[in-house]
C-alpha positions as CSV (number, residue, x, y, z in Angstrom):
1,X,3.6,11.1,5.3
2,X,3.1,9.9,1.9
3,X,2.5,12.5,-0.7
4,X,-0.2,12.5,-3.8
5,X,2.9,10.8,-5.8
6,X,2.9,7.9,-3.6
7,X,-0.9,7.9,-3.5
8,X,-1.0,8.1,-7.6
9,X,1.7,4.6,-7.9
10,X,-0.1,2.5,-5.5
11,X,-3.8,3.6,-6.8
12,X,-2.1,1.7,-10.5
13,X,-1.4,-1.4,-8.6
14,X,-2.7,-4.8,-9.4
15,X,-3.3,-7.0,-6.3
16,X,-0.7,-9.5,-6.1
17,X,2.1,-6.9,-6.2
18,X,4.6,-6.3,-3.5
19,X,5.3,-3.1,-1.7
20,X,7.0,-2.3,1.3
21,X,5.1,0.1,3.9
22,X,7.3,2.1,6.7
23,X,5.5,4.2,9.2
24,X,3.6,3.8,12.5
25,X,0.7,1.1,13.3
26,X,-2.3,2.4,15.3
27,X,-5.9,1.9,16.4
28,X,-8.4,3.5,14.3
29,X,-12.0,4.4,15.5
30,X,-12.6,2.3,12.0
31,X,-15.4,-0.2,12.4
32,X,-14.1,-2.4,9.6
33,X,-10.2,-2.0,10.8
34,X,-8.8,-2.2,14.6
35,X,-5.4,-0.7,13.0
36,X,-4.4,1.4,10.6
37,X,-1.1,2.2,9.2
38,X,0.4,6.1,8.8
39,X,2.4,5.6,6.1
40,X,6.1,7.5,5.7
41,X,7.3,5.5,2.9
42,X,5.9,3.4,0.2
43,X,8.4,1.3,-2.4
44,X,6.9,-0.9,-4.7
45,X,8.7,-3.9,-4.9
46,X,7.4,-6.0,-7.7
47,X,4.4,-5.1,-10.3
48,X,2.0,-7.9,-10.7
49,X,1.1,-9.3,-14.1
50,X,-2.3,-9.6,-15.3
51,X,-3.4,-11.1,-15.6
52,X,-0.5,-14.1,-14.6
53,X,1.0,-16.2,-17.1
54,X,3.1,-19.0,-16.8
C-alpha cells in the first residue's frame, strides 16, 4: 500500500502529468466508480507544466 509520502507527491500533481500505478484492480461498492485501484506503487513519470508553453 501506498504510504502518506506517496499520498503527499501525487496530491502536488498538475493533471496532465504521468505516473505509473502498480497494484490490484477491483470492484468498488462506489456509485460513481465500478473499479478501483489498491495501489502498491506510485512513480511519477513526468511533472506537467502550467500552465503549457510551447
Amino acid at each position: 500500500m501506498v504510504g502518506e509520502e506517496g499520498i503527499k507527491q501525487v496530491k502536488d500533481l498538475n493533471r496532465q502529468s504521468v505516473v505509473r500505478i502498480t497494484g490490484a484492480v477491483q470492484e468498488t461498492k462506489s456509485r460513481d466508480f465500478p473499479f478501483e485501484v489498491k495501489s502498491e506503487k506510485i512513480e511519477i513519470l513526468s511533472r506537467a507544466v502550467h500552465p503549457i508553453t510551447n
